[in-house]
N, C-alpha and C positions, 0 to 999 in steps of 0.2 A: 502125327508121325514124326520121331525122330529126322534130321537134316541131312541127306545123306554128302547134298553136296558142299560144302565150305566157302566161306568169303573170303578166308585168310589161313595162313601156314607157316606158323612156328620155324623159322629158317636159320634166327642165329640167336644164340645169346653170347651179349658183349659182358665181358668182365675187364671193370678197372683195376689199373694195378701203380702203384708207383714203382715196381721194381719188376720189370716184364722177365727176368732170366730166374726169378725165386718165382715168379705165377707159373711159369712155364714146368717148371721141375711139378711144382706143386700137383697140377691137373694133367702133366706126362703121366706121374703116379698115380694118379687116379684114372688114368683111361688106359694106361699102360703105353709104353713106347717113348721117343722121343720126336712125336710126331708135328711139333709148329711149324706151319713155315711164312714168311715175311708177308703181311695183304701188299697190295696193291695201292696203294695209298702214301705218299711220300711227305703227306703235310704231317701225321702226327704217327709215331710209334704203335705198332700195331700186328701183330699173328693169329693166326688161324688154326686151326686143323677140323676135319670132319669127325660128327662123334658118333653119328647113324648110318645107315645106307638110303634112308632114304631124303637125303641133304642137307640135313641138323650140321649146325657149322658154332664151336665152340670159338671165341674170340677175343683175346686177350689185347687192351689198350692202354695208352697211356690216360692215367686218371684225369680228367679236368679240375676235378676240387672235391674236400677230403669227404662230401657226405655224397658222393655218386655212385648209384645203384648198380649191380647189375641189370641189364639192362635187355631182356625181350625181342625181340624183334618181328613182326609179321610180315610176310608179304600180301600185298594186295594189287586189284589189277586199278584201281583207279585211285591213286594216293589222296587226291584234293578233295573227290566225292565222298570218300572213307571217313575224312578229317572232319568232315562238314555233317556225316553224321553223326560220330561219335561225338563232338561239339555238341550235337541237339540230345544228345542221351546223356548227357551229364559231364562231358570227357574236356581237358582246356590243355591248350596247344601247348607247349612249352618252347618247341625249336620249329617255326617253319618250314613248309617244304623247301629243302636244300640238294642241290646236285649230287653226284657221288663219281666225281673222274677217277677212271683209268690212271695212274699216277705210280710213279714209282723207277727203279732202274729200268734200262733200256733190254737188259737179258730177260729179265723177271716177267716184264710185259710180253717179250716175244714166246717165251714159254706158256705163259696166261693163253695168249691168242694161240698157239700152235695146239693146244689143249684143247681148245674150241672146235678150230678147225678138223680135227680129227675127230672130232663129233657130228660133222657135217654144220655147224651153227657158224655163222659168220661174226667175229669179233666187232665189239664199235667202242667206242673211246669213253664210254661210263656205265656206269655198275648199275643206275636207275637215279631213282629220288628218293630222300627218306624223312621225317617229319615225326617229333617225340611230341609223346603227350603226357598228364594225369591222368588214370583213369577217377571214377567219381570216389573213391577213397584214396587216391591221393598217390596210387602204385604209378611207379614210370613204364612207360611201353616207349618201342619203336614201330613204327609202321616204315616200311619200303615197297616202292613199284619198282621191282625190277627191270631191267633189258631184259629182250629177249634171250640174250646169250645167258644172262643169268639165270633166267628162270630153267635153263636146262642143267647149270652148274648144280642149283638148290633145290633143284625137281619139284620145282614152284608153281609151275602155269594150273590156270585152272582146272585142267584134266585131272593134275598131280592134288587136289587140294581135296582129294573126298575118303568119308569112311568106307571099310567094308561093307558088305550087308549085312553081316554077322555083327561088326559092332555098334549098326542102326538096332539090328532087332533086338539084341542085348540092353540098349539102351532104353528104346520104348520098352523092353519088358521090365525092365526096372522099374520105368518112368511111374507104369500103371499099376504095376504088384509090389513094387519095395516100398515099406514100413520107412514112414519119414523118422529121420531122427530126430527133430524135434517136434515138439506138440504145440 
């Protein structure tokens, strides 16, 4: 039987840029609007805007160096158990588990958290942990464990991380009646 519940949820994809006001226009037109606005993060250049309703979060960064991927992101509920199995399935670390503060102007954050709190979720001073890998062909991922308050922002928590039952059934009916493509 198809999986109905998930380990993990597609939350953001990061895109590098050297010139964040030409990436910005670029994927405004493409999703329409002039929707970025500043993350949270005051170490390196960085915007945001959502591109689902159900917490897909498009992200525009300051490039670290000229061959950097865009770049996946999962959330997961146990970041070091996650690392440790994809480790054993073929996967090699590339950035450590690393912190992720709360950072940034003093309005920006009070907005962030006043955002929260009108959700009923109590703010805390970091966004989770997040740890890049290879997968076994060489693609880059992100994994992140969220906070609490994030996983309501990205509608991330385990609850939030399952198929329909229509696109289980779909899927096992595939699984057992669809004609593989190759032989």
């Amino acid at each position: 039987m198809a999986n109905q519940k998930l380990h993990a949820k597609l939350v953001t994809c990061t895109v590098p840029t050297k010139n964040s006001a030409a990436a910005q226009k670029f994927y405004n037109t493409l999703f329409g609007g002039q929707d970025f606005a500043r993350s949270l993060n005051d170490k390196f250049e960085s915007y945001f805007r959502p591109i689902s309703q159900d917490g897909l979060t498009l992200s525009i960064a300051t490039r670290s160096n000229d061959r950097e991927p865009i770049t996946c992101f999962f959330a997961v509920d146990n970041l070091d158990a996650t690392v440790s199995q994809l480790v054993a399935a073929g996967g090699k670390v590339v950035v450590n588990s690393s912190a992720l503060p709360v950072s940034g102007p003093s309005q920006a954050i009070k907005v962030f958290q006043d955002s929260l709190r009108a959700q009923k979720v109590q703010p805390t001073n970091t966004l989770g942990q997040f740890a890049t890998m290879l997968d076994p062909d060489g693609n880059y991922l992100g994994l992140i464990q969220l906070d609490d308050s994030m996983q309501t922002y990205f509608k991330a928590g385990p609850e939030q991380r399952t198929l329909s039952k229509a696109q289980v059934d779909e899927l096992e009916n595939w699984k057992q009646k669809g004609e593989p493509l190759l032989k």
